[in-house]
C-alpha positions as MATLAB code, in Angstrom:
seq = 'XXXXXXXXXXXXXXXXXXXXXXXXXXXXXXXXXXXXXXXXXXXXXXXXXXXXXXXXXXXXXXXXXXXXXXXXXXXXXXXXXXXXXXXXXXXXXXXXXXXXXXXXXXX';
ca = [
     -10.411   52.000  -28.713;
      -8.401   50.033  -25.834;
      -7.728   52.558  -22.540;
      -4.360   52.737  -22.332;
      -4.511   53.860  -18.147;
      -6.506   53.781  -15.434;
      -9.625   56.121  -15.571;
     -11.041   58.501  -12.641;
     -14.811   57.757  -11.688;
     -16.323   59.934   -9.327;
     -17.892   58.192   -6.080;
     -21.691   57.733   -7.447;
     -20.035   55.947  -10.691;
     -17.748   54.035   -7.886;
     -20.738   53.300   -5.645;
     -22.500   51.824   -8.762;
     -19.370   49.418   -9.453;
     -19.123   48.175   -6.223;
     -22.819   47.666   -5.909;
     -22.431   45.300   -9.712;
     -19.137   43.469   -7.583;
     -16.226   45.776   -8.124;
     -13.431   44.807   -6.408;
     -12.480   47.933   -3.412;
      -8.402   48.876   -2.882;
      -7.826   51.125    0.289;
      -3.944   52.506    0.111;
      -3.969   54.499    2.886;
      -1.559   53.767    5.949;
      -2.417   50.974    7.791;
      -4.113   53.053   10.955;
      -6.175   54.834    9.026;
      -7.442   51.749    7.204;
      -7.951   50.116   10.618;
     -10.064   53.170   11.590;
     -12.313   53.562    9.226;
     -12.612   52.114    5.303;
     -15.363   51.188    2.982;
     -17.095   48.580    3.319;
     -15.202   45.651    1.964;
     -12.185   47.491    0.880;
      -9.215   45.429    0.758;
      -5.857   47.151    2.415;
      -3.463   47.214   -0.352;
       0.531   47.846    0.995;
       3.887   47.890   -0.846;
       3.985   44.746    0.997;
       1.001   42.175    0.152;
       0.350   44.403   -3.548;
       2.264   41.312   -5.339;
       0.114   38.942   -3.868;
      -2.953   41.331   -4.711;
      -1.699   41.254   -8.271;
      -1.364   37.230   -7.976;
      -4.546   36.382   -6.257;
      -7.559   38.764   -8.133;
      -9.098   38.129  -10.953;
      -7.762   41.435  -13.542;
     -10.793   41.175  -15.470;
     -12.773   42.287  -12.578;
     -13.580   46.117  -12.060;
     -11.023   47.190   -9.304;
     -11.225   51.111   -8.124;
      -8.143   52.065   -6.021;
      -8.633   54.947   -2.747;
      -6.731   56.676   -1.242;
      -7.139   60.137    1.311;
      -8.321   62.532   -1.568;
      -7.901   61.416   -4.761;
      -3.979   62.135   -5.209;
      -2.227   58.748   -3.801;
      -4.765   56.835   -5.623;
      -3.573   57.634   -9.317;
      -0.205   56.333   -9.968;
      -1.474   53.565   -8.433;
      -4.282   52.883  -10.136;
      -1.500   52.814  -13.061;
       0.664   50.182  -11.665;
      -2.303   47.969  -11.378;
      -3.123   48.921  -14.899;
       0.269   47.808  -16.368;
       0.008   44.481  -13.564;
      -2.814   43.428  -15.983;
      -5.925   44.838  -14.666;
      -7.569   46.188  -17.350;
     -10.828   48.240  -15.791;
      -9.036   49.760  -13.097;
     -10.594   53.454  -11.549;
      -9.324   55.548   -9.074;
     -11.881   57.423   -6.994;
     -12.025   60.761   -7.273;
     -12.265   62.514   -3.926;
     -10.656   59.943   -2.397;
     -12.211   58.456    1.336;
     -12.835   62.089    2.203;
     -15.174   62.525   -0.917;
     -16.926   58.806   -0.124;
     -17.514   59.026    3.425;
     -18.958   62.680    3.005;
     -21.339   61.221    0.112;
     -21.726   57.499    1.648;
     -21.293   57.475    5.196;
     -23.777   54.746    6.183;
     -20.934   52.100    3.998;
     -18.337   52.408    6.042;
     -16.418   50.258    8.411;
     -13.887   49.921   10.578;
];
């Protein structure tokens, strides 16, 4: 049966995503992006999401983070109904993957 949404994955199921070329969406505001993000995170903003949307393959994994978890789910949707059809959002948020996998991120 076809998922109809976006699905939750905690960070070890993330980690193992990225690892097989998952593609990384960091929501949060722009400062907290600049300080600290995971490694190879793209910074997704009301402003360049279109072009997101435009420019990535929707075929590819894509897991969507956000502070803990919250942010992260109703946009993990909209990317859903964009066309992205294996889309997760990380459960935890940053605060659960930098606690689990501090030595991936960067700023």
């Amino acid at each position: 049966m076809q998922n109809s949404q976006f699905q939750r994955i905690p960070p070890d199921a993330a980690k193992k995503l990225i690892d097989e070329g998952a593609t990384l969406a960091d929501i949060r505001d722009p400062d907290s992006y600049a300080r600290n993000h995971i490694a190879g995170a793209l910074h997704l903003t009301n402003i360049n999401i279109q072009d997101f949307v435009e420019q990535n393959d929707p075929d590819q994994p894509l897991i969507v983070y956000c502070y803990h978890g919250n942010s992260s789910q109703p946009a993990a949707q909209f990317l859903y109904e964009k066309g992205f059809e294996q889309v997760y959002s990380l459960d935890g948020g940053f605060e659960a993957w930098q606690q689990q996998y501090p030595e991936t991120l960067e700023s």
